[in-house]
KEZA-241198 format. One record per residue (C-alpha): residue number from 1; residue in three letters; y, x, z. Coordinates in steps of 0.2 Angstrom, whole numbers, plus 2048, in hexadecimal, padded with zeros to 3 digits. Each point is the difference from the previous one (the first is absolute). Example, Ala and Ser with C-alpha at 12.3 -4.5 7.8 and 13.67 -1.06 7.14 Angstrom:
residues 2
1:ALA:7EA:83E:827
2:SER:811:806:7FD
***
This chain:
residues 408
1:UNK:9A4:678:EC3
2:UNK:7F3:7F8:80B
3:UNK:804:7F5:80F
4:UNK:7EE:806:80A
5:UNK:7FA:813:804
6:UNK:7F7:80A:7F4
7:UNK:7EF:7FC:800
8:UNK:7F7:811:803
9:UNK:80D:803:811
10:UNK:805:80F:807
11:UNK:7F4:809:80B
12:UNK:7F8:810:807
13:UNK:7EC:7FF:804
14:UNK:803:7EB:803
15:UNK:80F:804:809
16:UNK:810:7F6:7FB
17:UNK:80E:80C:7FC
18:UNK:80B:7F3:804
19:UNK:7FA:7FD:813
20:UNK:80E:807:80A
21:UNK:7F6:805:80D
22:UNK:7FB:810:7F6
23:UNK:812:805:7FF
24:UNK:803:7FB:815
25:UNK:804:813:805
26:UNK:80D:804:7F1
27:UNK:809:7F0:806
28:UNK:805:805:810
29:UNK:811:80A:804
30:UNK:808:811:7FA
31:UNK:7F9:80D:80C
32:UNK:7EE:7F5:801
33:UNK:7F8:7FA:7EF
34:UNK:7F3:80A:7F8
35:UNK:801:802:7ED
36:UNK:7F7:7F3:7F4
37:UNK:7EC:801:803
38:UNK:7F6:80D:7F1
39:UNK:7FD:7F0:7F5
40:UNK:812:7FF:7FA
41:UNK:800:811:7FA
42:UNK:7EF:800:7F7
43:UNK:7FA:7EE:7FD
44:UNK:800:7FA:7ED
45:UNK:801:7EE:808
46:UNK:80E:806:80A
47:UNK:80A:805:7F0
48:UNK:7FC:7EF:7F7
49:UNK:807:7FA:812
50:UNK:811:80B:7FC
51:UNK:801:7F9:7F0
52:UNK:7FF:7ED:801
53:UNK:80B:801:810
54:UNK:80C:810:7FE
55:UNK:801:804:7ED
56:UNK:803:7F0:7F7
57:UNK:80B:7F9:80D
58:UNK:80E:811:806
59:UNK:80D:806:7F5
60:UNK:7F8:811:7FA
61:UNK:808:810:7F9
62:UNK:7FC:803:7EF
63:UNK:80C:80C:7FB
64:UNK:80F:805:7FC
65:UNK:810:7F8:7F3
66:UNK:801:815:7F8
67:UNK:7EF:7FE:7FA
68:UNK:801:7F3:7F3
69:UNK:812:802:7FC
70:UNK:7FF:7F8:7ED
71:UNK:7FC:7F0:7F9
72:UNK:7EF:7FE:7FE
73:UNK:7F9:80E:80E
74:UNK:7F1:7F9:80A
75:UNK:7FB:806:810
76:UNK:7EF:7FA:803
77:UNK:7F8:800:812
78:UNK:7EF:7F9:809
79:UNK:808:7F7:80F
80:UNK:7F1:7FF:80C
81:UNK:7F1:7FA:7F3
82:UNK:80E:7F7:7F4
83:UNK:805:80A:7EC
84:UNK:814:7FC:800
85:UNK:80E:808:7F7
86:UNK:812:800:801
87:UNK:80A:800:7F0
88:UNK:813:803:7FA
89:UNK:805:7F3:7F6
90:UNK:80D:801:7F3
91:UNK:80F:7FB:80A
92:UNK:7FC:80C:80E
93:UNK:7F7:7F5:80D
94:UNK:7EF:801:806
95:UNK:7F0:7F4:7FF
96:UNK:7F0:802:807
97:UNK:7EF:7F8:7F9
98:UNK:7F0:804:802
99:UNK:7F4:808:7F3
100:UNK:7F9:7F7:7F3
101:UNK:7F2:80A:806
102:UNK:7FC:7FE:810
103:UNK:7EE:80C:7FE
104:UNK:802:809:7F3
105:UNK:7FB:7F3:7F4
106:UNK:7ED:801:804
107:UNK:7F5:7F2:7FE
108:UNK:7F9:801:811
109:UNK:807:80A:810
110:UNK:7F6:812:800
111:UNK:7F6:806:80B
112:UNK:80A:810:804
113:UNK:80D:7F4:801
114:UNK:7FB:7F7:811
115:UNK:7FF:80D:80A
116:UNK:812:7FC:807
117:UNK:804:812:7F9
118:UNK:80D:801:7F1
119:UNK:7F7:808:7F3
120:UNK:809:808:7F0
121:UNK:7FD:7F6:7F3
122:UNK:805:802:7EC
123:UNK:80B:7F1:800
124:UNK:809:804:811
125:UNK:806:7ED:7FF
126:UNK:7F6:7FB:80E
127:UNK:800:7F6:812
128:UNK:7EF:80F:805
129:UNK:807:80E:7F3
130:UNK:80C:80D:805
131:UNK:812:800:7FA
132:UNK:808:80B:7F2
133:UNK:811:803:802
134:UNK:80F:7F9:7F7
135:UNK:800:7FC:7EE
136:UNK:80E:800:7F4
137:UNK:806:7F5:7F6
138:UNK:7FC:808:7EF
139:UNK:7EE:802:806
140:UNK:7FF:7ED:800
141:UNK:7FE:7FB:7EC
142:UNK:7F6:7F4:7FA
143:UNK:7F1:80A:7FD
144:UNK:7FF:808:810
145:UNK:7F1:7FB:80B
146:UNK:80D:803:810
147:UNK:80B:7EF:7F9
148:UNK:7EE:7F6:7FF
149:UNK:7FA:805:811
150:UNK:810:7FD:80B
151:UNK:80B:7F5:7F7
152:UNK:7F7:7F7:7F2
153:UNK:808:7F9:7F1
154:UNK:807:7F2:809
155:UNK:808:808:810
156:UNK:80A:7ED:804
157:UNK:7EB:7FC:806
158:UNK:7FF:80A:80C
159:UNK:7FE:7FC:811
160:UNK:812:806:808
161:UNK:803:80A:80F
162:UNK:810:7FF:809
163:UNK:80B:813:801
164:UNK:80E:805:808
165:UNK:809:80F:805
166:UNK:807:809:810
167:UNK:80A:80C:7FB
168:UNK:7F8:80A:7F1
169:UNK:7ED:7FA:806
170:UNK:7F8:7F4:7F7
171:UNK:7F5:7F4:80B
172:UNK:7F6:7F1:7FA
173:UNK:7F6:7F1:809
174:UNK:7F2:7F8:7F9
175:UNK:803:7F1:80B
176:UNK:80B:7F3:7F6
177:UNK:803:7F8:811
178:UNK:807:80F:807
179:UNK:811:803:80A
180:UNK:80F:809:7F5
181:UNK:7FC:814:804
182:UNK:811:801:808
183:UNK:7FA:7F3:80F
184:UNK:7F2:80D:805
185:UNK:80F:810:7FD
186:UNK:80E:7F8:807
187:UNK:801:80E:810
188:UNK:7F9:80E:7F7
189:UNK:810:7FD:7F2
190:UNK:80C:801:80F
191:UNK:7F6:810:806
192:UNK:7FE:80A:7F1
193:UNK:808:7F8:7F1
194:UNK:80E:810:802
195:UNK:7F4:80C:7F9
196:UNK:7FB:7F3:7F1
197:UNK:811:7FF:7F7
198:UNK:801:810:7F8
199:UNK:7FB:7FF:7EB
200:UNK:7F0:80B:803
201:UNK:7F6:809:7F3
202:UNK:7EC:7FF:802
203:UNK:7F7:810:801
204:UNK:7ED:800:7F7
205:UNK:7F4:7F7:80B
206:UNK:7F2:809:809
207:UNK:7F0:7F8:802
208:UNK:7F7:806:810
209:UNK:7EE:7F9:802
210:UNK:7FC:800:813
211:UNK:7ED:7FF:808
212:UNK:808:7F3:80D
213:UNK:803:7EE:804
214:UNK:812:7FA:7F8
215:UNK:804:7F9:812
216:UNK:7FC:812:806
217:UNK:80D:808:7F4
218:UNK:80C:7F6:803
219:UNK:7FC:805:816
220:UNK:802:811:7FA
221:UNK:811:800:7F8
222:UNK:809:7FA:80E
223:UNK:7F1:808:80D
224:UNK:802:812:7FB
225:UNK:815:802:802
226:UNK:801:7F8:80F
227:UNK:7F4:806:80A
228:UNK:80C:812:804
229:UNK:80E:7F0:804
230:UNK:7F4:7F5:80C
231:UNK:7F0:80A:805
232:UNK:809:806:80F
233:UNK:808:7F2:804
234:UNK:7F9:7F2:80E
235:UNK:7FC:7EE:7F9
236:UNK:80E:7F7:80C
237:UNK:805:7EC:802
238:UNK:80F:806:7F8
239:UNK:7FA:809:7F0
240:UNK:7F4:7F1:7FD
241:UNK:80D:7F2:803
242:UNK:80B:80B:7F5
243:UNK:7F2:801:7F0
244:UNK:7FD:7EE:805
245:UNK:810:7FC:7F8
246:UNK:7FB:806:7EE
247:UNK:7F9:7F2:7F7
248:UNK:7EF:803:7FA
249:UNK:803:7F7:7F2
250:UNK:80B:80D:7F7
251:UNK:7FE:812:802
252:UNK:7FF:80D:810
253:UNK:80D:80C:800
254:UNK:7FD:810:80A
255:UNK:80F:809:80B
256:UNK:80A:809:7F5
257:UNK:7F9:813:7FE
258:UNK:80B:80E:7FC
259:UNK:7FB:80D:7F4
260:UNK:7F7:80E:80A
261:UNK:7F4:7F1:809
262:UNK:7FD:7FA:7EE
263:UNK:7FB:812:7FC
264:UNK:7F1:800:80B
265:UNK:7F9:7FF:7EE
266:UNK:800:813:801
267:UNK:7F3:800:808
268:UNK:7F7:7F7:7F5
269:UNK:803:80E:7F2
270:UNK:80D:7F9:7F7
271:UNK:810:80B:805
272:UNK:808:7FE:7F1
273:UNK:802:7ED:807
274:UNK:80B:807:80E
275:UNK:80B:80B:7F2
276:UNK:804:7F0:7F7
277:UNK:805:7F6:80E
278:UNK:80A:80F:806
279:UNK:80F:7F2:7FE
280:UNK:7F8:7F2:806
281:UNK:805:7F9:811
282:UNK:7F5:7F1:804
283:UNK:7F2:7F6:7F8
284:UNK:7F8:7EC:804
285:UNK:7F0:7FE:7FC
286:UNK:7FE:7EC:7FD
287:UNK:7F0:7F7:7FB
288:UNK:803:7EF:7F4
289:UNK:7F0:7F8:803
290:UNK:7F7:801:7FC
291:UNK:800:80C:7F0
292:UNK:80F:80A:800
293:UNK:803:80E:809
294:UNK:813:807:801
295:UNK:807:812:804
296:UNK:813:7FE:801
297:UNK:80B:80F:802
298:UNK:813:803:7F9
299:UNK:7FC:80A:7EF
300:UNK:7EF:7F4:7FC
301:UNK:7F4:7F4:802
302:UNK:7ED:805:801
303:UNK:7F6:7F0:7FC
304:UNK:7EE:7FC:801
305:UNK:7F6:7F0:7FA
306:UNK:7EF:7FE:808
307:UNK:7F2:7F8:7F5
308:UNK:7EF:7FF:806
309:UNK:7F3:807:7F3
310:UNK:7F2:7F9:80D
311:UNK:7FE:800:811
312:UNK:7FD:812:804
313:UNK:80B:807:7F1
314:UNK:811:7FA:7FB
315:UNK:810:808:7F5
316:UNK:811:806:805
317:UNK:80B:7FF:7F5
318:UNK:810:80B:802
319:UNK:810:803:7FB
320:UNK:812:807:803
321:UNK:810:7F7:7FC
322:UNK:811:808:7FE
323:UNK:80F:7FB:7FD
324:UNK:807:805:7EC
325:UNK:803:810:7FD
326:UNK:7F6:808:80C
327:UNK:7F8:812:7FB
328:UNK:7F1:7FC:7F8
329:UNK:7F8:80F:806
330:UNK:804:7FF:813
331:UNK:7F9:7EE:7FA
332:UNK:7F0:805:7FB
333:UNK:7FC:80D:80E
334:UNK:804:7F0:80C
335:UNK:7F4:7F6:7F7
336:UNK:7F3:80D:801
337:UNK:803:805:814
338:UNK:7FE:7EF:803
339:UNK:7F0:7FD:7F7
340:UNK:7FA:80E:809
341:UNK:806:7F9:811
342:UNK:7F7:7EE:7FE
343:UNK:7F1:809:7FC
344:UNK:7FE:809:80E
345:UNK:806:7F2:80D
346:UNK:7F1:7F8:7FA
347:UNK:7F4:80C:806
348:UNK:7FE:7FA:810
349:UNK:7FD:7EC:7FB
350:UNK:7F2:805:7F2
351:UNK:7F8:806:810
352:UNK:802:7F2:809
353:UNK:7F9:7F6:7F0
354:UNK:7F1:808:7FF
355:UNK:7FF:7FE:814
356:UNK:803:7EE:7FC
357:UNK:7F1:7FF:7F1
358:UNK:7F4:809:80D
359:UNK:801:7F5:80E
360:UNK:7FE:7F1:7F3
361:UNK:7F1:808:7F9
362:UNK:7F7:801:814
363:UNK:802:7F1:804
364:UNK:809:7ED:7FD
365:UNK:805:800:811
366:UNK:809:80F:800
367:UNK:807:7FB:7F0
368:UNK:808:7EF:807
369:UNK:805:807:80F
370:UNK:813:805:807
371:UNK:803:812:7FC
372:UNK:801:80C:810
373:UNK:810:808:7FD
374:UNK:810:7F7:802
375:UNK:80B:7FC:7F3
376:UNK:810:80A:809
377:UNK:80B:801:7EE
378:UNK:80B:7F4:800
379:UNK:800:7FE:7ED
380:UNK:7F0:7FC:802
381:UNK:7FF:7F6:80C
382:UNK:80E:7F5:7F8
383:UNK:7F6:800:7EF
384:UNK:7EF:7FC:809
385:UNK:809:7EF:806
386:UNK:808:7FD:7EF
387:UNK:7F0:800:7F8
388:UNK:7F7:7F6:80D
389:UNK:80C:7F4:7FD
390:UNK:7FC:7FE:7F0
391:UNK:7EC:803:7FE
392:UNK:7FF:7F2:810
393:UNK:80C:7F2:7F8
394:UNK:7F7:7F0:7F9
395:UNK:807:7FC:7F2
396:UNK:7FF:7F0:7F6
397:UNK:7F7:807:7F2
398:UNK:7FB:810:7FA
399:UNK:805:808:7F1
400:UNK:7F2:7FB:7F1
401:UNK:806:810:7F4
402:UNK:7FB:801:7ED
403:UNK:7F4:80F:805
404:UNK:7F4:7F4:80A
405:UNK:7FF:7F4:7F2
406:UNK:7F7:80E:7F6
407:UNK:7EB:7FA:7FE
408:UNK:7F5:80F:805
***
């Protein structure tokens, strides 16, 4: 760690990203702020901006406890432009470390590698590389190249990450000055901690690539099921001073909605979505910022962690949880409705993406300047404040990872 800024700053055109002038219009109350100016959704700078400020210093969602339930079991994930992994250890606890190789072990950062786009890469080990999924103990002998690129032959080297769990998610903080995870959850647990008890089983995860900025997925999963529950409904002092109440610094949880307003997903072709939830009789949609997305319903829990893969692509990753003994079948029909669902809330934010990457390309001013349209979900809005929060807060020193150490 450095006690000064990074040298090369954070700007768009000469503009300083951190001047809260830019951001003047989506700090203004419920009902009046615009969303975030183009440049938070297309701007490499921004992203760098997002890690230094968000990703090494929040509590992100990695994963979950059913996917590395053996000793051994590593779960590897690139939190913002940072190669960690989670491992089970012997006695069943967790510990968190970042790769031994933070780029893939080249000599020099390539190229390709710079464009602020995760590019797949042979060793998949890497802070710029895409991640593979989890990797099983008895795939991590001595001779396999997957034990040199993560965890070395000296793992007690490694640079630690601090992890923790909230209910069966696993979430780590690359800041070793950070706040015990439970001080940011401590409202969310009262809220939501009934449907975390349950022993679950963890379906297969699906991998959904999206052509959208992460923050714009994440507007979309609570966007799209309310809007049958609030586009008829007036803004009033009372609603606002009502949502006022939720902290922003924990989740967003919509009104409860009862099975036939969930199935609005008929309408997006996915009627066997409404069979399955034939049962159902009330779903919260809540966002952990900022990576994890939550369906909770009485028979399951839809998940989804958010990981950017640049600034105009990023990966959803989702699963179902069920409790034991739940019909595997019914299971995987779940699993597959819901991929179909995320996919097609996102439609109309990769629109909006590529409406964003235009207006960047006319001009700089357009790019910088407060959005026209209204930021009128209240998920969003609350999320937009939580992470002004965080990109605008000085901080004593920015975090100096192994990756920038790397000569090019």
């Amino acid at each position: 760690m450095m006690t000064s800024n990074p040298i090369k700053g954070y700007s768009y055109e000469g503009v300083d990203l951190t001047n809260l002038d830019i951001y003047t219009s989506a700090r203004m109350d419920f009902g009046k702020a615009s969303m975030l100016p183009a440049v938070a959704y297309q701007s490499k700078n921004f992203s760098e901006l997002e890690d230094e400020k968000l990703w090494t210093r929040s509590w992100v969602a990695v994963g979950t406890l059913m996917q590395i339930p053996n000793p051994g079991d590593l779960l590897p994930y690139t939190v913002g432009n940072h190669g960690i992994h989670v491992e089970r250890q012997q006695d069943g606890s967790l510990i968190g470390r970042f790769n031994k190789a933070q780029h893939g072990g080249c000599r020099s950062i390539p190229g390709q590698c710079k464009t602020g786009k995760k590019t797949k890469c042979s060793y998949t080990s890497c802070g710029y590389s895409r991640d593979r999924d989890v990797i099983k103990a008895d795939e991590l002998g001595d001779d396999n190249p997957a034990m040199h690129q993560y965890i070395g032959l000296v793992p007690e080297r490694l640079l630690p990450v601090k992890v923790e769990t909230f209910g069966p998610f696993i979430f780590i903080n690359l800041d070793p000055d950070s706040l015990p995870l439970k001080d940011s959850l401590t409202e969310l647990e009262q809220q939501i901690e009934g449907y975390l008890q349950s022993p679950f089983t963890h379906c297969v995860q699906s991998w959904i690539e999206t052509k959208c900025n992460w923050k714009l997925a994440g507007h979309a999963f609570i966007d799209e099921p309310s809007k049958a529950e609030t586009s008829c409904s007036p803004v009033t002092d009372e609603t606002v001073a009502k949502e006022k109440t939720l902290s922003r610094e924990y989740a967003w949880k919509s009104s409860e909605i009862d099975t036939k307003e969930l199935n609005f997903a008929a309408g997006l072709k996915l009627p066997p979505l409404s069979e399955q939830l034939a049962n159902e009789t009330n779903a919260t949609f809540c966002w952990l910022f900022p990576n994890l997305l939550l369906c909770l319903l009485p028979t399951h829990i839809v998940y989804v962690v958010l990981q950017p893969l640049s600034m105009g692509a990023c990966l959803q990753r989702v699963s179902v949880l069920t409790p034991e003994g739940s019909d595997v079948a019914r299971v995987e029909l779940l699993q597959k409705n819901w991929v179909e669902f995320f996919r097609s809330t996102v439609a109309s934010v990769e629109k909006k993406q590529a409406e964003l990457e235009l207006a960047c390309s006319v001009s700089n001013r357009a790019a910088l300047a407060p959005l026209g349209s209204v930021e009128d979900s209240f998920g969003a809005y609350h999320f937009q404040q939580y992470l002004l929060d965080k990109l605008l807060y000085e901080h004593e020193y920015f975090m100096n990872s192994p990756m920038y150490m790397h000569a090019e």
